[in-house]
N, C-alpha and C positions, 0 to 999 in steps of 0.2 A: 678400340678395346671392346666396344659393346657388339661389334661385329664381329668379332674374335667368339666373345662370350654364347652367342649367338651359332657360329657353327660348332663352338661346344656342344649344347644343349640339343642343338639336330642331330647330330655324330649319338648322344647319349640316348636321344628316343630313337635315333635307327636301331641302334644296337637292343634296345628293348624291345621294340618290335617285332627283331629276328628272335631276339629267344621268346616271345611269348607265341610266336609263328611255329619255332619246333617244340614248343611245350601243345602245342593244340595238334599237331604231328604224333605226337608219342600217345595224346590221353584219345584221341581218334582208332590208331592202332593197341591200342590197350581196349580200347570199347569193341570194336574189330574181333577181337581174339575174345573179350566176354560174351561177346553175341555165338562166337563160333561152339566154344565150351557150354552155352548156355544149348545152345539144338543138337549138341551130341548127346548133352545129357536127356534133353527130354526124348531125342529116339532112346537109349537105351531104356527110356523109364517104363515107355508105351511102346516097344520091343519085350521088356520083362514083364508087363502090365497085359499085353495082348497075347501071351506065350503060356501064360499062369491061366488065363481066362480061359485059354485053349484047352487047355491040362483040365478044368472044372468044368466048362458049359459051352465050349467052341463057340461062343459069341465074342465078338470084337470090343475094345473095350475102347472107350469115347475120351478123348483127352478131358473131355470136361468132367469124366467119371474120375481118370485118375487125381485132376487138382480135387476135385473134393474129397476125395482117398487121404490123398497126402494132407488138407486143410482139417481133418478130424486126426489122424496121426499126430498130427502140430499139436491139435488141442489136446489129445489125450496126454502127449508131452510133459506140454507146462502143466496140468491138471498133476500130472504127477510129479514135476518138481515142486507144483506148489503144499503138495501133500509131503511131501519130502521135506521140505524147510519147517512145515509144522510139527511134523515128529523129530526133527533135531532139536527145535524150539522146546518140547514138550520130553525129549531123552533127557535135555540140557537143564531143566528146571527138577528133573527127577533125580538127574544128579547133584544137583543142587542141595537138595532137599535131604536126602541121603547123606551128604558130607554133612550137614546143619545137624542132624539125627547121631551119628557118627560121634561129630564134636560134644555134642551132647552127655551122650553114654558113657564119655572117656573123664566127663568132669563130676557126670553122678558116680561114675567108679570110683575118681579120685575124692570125692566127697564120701564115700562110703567107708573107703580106706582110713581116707580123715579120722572119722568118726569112731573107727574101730580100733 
């Protein structure tokens, strides 16, 4: 029995080790195909990067010129989604403030009315 049990357990870690064999197969060829996607795009970047630079001053433009391009573009970005969530923050409290105002006027009316 315990040698029974025994080629179970081997049969169970073969089989795991083939699928963890074609799972390191697929994430290889997925890594593969990011690497490929990933240098198509940076020639296009510094193809349109060194095409533009033509167009203004026929100097060539330096990979390391265009990541710092694109690394202030990033930052202007978030700078302006962070600007962005503060004036929703600061629309959203105006409207607020406005219904509060609103509510207000409707109970001084209805108190005027009262009174009249």
């Amino acid at each position: 029995q315990a040698e029974e049990e025994l080629k179970e357990a081997g049969a169970r870690q073969a089989l795991q080790l083939q699928e963890m064999g074609r799972r390191e197969r697929v994430l290889r060829a997925d890594l593969e195909r990011a690497k490929e996607q990933l240098e198509s795009f940076k020639t296009q970047v510094m193809g349109f990067c060194s095409a533009a630079a033509a167009g203004i001053g026929g100097k060539a433009v330096t990979e390391q010129q265009v990541i710092e391009h694109v690394r202030q573009i990033s930052e202007e970005n978030q700078r302006s989604h962070e600007r962005e969530k503060c004036l929703q923050e600061e629309l959203s409290s105006r409207l607020a403030n406005e219904k509060e105002m609103a509510d207000n006027m409707e109970m001084l009316k209805k108190s005027l009315r009262e009174l009249q």
